[in-house]
N, C-alpha and C positions, 0 to 999 in steps of 0.2 A: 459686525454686530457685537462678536467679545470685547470692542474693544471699549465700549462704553461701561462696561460693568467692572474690566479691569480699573478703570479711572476711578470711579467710584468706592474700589476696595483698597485701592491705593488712597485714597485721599480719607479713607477711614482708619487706615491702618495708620497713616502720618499722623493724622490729629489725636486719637488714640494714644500715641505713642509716650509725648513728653512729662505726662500725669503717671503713669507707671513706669516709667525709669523714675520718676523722682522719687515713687514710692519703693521701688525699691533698691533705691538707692540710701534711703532712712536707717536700713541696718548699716550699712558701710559708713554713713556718716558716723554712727555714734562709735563705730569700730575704728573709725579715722584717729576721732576725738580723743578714745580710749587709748590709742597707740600712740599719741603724743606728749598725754598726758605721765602715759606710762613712760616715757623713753625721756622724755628731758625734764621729768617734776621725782619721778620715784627711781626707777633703776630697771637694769634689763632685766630683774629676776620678776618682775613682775611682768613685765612683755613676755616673757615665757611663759605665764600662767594664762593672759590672756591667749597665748596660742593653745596651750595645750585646751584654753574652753573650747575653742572653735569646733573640732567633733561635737560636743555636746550642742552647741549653736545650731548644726547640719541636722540634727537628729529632732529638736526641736522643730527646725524648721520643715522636714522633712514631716511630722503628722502636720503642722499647719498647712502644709501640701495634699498632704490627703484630704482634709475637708474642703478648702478652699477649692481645688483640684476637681476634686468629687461635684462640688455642689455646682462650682462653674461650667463645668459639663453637662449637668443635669440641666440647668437654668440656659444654659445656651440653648437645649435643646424645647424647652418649654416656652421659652421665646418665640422658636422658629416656627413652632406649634400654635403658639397664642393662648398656651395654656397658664395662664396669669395667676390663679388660685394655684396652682402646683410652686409656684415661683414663690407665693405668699410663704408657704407652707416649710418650701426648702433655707427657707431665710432663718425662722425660728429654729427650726432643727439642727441649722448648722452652727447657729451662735450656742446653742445649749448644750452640744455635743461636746465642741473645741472648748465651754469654758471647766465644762469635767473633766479633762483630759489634763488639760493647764494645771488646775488646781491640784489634782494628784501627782503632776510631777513636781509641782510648787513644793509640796512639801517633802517629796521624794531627796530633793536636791539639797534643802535646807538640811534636812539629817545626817544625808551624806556629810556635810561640810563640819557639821557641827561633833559628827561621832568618829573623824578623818577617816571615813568611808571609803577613800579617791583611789587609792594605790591604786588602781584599772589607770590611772591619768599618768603619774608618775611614782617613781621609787625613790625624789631625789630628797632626803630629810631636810634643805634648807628650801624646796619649792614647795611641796605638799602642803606646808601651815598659809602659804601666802593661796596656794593655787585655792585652798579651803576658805577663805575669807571670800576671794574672789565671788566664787560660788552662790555660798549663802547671799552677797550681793545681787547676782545676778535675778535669782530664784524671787528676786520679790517685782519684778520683771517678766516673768514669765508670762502671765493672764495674761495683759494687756498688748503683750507682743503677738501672742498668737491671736487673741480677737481682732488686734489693730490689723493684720493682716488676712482678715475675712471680711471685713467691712468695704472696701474699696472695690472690692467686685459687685456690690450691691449697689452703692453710691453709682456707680456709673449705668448700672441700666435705670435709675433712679433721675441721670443726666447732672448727677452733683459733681463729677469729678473735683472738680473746682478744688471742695471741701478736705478733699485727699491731699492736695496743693497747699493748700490753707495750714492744714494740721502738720503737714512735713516741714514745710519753714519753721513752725512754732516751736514743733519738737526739737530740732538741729538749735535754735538758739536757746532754747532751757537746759538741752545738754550740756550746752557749753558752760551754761551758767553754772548749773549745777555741779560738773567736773571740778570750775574752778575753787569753788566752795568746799568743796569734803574732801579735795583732795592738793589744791595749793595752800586754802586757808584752813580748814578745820586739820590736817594731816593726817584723811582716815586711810592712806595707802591702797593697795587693790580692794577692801573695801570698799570705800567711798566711788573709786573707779566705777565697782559695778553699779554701788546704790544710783550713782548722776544716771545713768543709762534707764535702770528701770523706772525711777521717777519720773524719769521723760517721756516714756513709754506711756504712765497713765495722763498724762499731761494729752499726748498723738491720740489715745484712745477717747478719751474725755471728748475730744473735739470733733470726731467720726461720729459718734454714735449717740452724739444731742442732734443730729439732725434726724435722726427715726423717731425721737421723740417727739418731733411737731407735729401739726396738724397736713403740712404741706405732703408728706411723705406718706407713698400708697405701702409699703413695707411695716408692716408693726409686727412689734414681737408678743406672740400669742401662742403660750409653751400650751394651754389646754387642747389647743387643735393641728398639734403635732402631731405627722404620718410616723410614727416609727419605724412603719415597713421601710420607709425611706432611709434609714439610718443603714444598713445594711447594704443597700444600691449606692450608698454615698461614698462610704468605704471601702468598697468594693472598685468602684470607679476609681474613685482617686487614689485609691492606692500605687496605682501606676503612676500618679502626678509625683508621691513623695519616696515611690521606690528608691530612685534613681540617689534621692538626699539621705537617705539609709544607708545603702553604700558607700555613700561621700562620709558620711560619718565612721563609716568602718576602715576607707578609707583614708581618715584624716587620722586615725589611733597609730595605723601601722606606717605612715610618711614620720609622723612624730616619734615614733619608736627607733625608725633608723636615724633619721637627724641629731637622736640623742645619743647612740651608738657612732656614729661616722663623725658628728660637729660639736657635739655639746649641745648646751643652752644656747648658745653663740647661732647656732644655725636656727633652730627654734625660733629664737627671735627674727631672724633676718626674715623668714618664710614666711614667721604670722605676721610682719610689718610690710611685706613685699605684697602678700593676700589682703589687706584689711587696706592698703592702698586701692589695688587691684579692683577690690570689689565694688568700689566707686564706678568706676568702666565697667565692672561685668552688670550695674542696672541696668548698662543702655540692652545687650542679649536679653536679660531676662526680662527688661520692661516690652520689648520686641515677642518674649513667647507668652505674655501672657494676655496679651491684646492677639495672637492671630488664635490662641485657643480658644476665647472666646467665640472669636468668630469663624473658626472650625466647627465648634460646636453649634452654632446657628444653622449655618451651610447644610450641617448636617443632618438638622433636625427639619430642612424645608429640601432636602434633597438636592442641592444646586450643586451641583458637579462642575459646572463653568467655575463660579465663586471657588471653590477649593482650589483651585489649579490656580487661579487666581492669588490666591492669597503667597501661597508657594513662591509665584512669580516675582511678585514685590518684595518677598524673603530676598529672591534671588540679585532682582536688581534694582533694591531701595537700600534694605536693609542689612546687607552683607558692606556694600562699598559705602558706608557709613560708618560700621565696623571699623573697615581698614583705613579708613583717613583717623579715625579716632585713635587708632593701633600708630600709626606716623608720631603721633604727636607723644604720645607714650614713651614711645621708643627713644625721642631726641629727649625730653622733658628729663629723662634719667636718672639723671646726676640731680639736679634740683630737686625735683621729689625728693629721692634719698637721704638730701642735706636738711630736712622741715626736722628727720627723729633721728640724726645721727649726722651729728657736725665734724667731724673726724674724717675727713678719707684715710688715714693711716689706718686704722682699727677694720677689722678682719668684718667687722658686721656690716658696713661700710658697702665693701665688695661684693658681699652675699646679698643685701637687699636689691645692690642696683643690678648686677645680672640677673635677678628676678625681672624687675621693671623692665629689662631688655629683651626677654624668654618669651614671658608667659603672656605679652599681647596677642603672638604670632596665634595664639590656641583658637582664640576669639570668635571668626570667623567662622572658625569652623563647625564652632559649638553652636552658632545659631541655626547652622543645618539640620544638626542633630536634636536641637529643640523643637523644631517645627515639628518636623516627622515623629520625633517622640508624642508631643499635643498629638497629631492626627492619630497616631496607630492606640492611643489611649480610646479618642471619642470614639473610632469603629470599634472598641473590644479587642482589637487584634492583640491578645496577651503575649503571645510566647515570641511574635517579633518584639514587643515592648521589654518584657522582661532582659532579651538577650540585650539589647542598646542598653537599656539599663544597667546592667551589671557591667557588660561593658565601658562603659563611660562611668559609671559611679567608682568603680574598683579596681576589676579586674586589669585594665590597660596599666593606669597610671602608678598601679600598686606591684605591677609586675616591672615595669621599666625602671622604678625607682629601683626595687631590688636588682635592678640589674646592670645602674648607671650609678648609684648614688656613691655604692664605698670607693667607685675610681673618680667619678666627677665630685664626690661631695654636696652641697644642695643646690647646684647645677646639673644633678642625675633627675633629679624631682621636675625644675623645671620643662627640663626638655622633653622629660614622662610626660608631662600636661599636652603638649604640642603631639607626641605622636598619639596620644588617645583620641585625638581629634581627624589624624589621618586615618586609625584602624574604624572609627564611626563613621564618617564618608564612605570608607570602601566597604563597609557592612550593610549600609544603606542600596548602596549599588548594586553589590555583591544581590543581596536581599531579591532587589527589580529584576533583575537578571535572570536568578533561580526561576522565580516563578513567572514570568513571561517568556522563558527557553529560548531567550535573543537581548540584544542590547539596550535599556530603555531608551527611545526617542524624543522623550517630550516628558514634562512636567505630570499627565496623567500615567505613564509609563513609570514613574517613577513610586506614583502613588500607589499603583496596582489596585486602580478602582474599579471594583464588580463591575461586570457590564452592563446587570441590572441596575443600577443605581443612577437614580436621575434618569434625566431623557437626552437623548442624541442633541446634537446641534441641532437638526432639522427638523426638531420636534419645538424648536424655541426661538424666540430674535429679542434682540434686545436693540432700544432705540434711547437716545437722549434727544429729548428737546428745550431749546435755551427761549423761543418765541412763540407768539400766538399763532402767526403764519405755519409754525411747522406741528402745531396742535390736528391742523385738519391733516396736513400729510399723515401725521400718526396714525389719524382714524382710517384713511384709506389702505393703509398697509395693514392694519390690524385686521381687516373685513377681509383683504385678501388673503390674509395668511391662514386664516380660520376658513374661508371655503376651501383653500386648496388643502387643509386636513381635514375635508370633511365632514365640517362642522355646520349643522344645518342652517336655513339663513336667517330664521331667529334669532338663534342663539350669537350667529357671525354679526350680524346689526348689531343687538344688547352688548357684544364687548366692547367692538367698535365705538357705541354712543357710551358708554359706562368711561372707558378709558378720555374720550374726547372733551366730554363734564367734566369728568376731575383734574386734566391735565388745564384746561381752561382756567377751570377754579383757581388752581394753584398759579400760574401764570396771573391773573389778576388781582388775587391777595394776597400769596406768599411774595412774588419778585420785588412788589410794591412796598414791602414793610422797610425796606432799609437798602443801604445805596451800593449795599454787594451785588456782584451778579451770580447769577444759580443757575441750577441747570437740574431737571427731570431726568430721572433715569426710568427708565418701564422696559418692563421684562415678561414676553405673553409666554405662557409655557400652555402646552399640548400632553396630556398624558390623562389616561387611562378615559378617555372619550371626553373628560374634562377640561373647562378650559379658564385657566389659573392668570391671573392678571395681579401684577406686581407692582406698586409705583413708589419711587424715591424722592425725596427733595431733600433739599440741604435747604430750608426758608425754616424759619422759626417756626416753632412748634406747631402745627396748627391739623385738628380734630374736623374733620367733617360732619363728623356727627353732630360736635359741641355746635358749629355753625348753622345748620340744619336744623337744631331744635332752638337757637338762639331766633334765624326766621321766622318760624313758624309761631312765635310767642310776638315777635313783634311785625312781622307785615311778609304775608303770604308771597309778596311778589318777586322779594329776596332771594336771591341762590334757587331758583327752582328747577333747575339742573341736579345741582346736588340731593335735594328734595327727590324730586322725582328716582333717582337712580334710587336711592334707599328703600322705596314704597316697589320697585321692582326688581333690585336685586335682595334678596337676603344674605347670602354670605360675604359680609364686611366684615374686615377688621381691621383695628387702626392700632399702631405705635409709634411714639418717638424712641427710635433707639440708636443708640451710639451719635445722639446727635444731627439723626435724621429724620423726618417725617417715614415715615410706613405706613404705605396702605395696601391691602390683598384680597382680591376679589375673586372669590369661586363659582363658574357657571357652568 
């Protein structure tokens, strides 16, 4: 019986997948772009400026985590809810929040740049003027980066992903254009560097958020009917989402601070062009945690305990060994990579960037474990286990080994710090299950340490797939029995039975029918609190019952009167396409 809904979450989490790695792969491209432009058009002193921004990148990126973070939680769980006006509501509040935030650090940065503000970056009198241009460049980049990166979790329960797609191609080729332009022909040095990035940025932005402006889109932004309460839950929430990028950012001051003590500039560059590579491979992990927190946060918000454990699963064995063949290829690739921003293998920078390429794959892996479980222990609240991962992974680990690998290995101390902070979060996690289940965990809900209240037992639920009409009527006879033998009386055991038999039918005759893929039903009858909860999936294009239901009854009564009928005698419907799927949920 789990094993139909594992398929199912597996095959949402795959298709799910390749739209957020691309998106967030957007910033690494234009950091690709920026390290090339920087390394064979201007000079390594500005490849150091580029590294030394990277903290400030983290810290940026870390509040667009806390709203994103925050809101995606919240909306997963209004989702799972079918609370649709709450979902309105958290749209507008998140776009108005994050664009006051932006705009105060917009101009936060510009000053900085402009009054050489920086010295917290460097002390070095020939980087500081360059790292200061850089800056002010960047800072006109700001707005559009953090909104662009709150928009894509809207678009997809909207079903645009697409449009996320669409705008990341767009953006990767204006950057280039633009790079070339301010910084091969016009000669505006790390300036122009940053200006190509944030120009690109309102270009990726521009392109997201003309689709909330049409008519097609149930999302519109509507600041008068703003919950403010909700501002406060939001950041609250996600705070946990961009903890961890706050660290990283405190972290990336004191890795730079030794590199500049132990390596120079020299090393500096080799780390920020070894990472700005890197971070190309690190979308595929973070496009992976940001599709299963969504659907963490759904799970969660409809109680499915199966589904969690589930998702975990396909972490374990989709998502990790996708990882490692991606980590193979890294690893041989090496030397070539290394050769695109540093044609010299004699020259010292040479060595340092490619034994990064060689290091910091191995970390990979392990950090998608530590994502997953980071999303979950956020959506339940569980703060003070969140916190400790967090600090752990944001800091503490990688900032302690560094100091204590770097001044003998030099920026081979750093790398190999990234690889054991990923053993100390595995065995934290462990460690973690262990403590409080007072035995070894055995399994994927062991590992989660999920309430025993939460959800209902196996035996309280079955899940069935059906791919034919033939096994429509099976459905209904398993469904009649599984509802008397929990004591469900024979009313109400008939009414699910015939409610589930209608729609599974329906769908079987007009969803299989529309196109020459084949599909398959998922339905999941849940048993709890005397209630009895009917769940039904398809992967068939989009298609509304209700919308069908009221299309018959306007033009010829004798139409769908199955689905008809079910409606005039169940009342608790509700219907979504979400992630791509039909959803429908019946409560009796």
């Amino acid at each position: 019986m789990g094993n139909s809904n594992y398929q199912i979450t597996r095959k949402m989490m795959l298709s799910l997948l390749p739209v957020q790695i691309i998106l967030a792969a957007v910033s690494a491209v234009n950091s690709i772009v920026s390290s090339y432009f920087a390394s064979n058009f201007i000079g390594i002193d500005v490849m150091s400026a580029v590294g030394l921004y990277s903290p400030v990148s983290m810290l940026l990126g870390a509040i667009a985590s806390v709203m994103s973070g925050g809101s995606a939680i919240m909306c997963g769980k209004y989702l799972g809810q079918n609370q649709n006006r709450k979902l309105q509501d958290m749209f507008s509040l998140d776009l108005l929040l994050t664009f006051i935030v932006s705009a105060v650090f917009t101009v936060l940065f510009v000053m900085m740049g402009i009054a050489d503000l920086t010295g917290i970056f460097t002390q070095d009198e020939v980087l500081r003027p360059i790292f200061n241009r850089y800056l002010i460049g960047q800072s006109a980049g700001i707005i559009p980066m953090m909104l662009g990166n709150q928009l894509p979790m809207f678009l997809t329960t909207e079903n645009k992903s697409k449009r996320t797609l669409v705008s990341s191609v767009v953006y990767i080729f204006v950057n280039l254009v633009f790079n070339y332009i301010f910084v091969e022909q016009l000669k505006l040095g790390a300036f122009g560097l940053a200006l190509a990035s944030s120009l690109g940025m309102w270009v990726f932005l521009i392109m997201e958020i003309q689709y909330f402006m049409t008519r097609k889109s149930n999302l519109k932004i509507r600041i008068k009917k703003i919950d403010w309460k909700e501002a406060g839950n939001t950041v609250s929430i996600g705070w946990s989402c961009g903890e961890s990028y706050l660290y990283m950012a405190l972290r990336g001051l004191a890795v730079n601070k030794l590199l500049e003590i132990h390596t120079g500039s020299m090393g500096i560059s080799a780390f920020a062009t070894a990472n700005n590579v890197m971070g190309i491979f690190w979308a595929i992990p973070s496009g992976m945690a940001v599709v299963s927190r969504l659907l963490i946060s759904v799970a969660i918000g409809e109680e499915d305990r199966q589904t969690l454990g589930d998702i975990m699963r396909v972490m374990y064995r989709c998502y990790i060994p996708i990882m490692c063949a991606v980590d193979v290829v890294i690893i041989l690739m090496a030397d070539p990579l290394t050769g695109i921003f540093y044609s010299d293998p004699s020259v010292p920078v040479y060595a340092m960037m490619r034994s990064g390429l060689r290091i910091l794959p191995l970390c990979m892996p392990l950090a998608i474990i530590c994502m997953h479980f980071s999303n979950y222990s956020q959506v339940v609240s569980r703060d003070a286990y969140n916190r400790t991962l967090s600090i752990l992974d944001g800091a503490a680990d990688v900032a302690f080994f560094s100091y204590l690998l770097t001044g003998w290995l030099g920026v081979d101390g750093v790398y190999i710090a990234n690889v054991l902070n990923g053993v100390v979060t595995t065995l934290f996690i462990i460690g973690y299950a262990w403590f409080k289940l007072k035995r070894v965990p055995k399994n994927m809900e062991d590992l989660l340490v999920l309430p025993d209240e939460f959800g209902v037992d196996e035996d309280d639920r079955i899940d069935i797939s059906v791919r034919t009409i033939k096994e429509v009527v099976t459905l209904s006879e398993q469904i009649q029995k599984f509802c008397v033998e929990k004591g469900i009386d024979s009313k109400r055991s008939y009414l699910s039975a015939l409610a589930l038999e209608e729609m599974a039918a329906n769908i079987v005759e007009q969803g299989f029918t529309k196109d020459n893929r084949e599909h398959t039903i998922y339905v999941r009858v849940v048993h709890k609190d005397d209630n009895v909860i009917l769940r039904i999936r398809d992967d068939c294009l989009p298609f509304n019952p209700e919308d069908r239901k009221q299309i018959s009854e306007n033009e010829d009564i004798t139409k769908n009167i199955g689905v008809r009928m079910i409606y005039k005698i169940l009342k608790d419907i509700s219907y979504q396409f979400l992630f791509g799927m039909n959803v429908l949920t019946i409560k009796i």
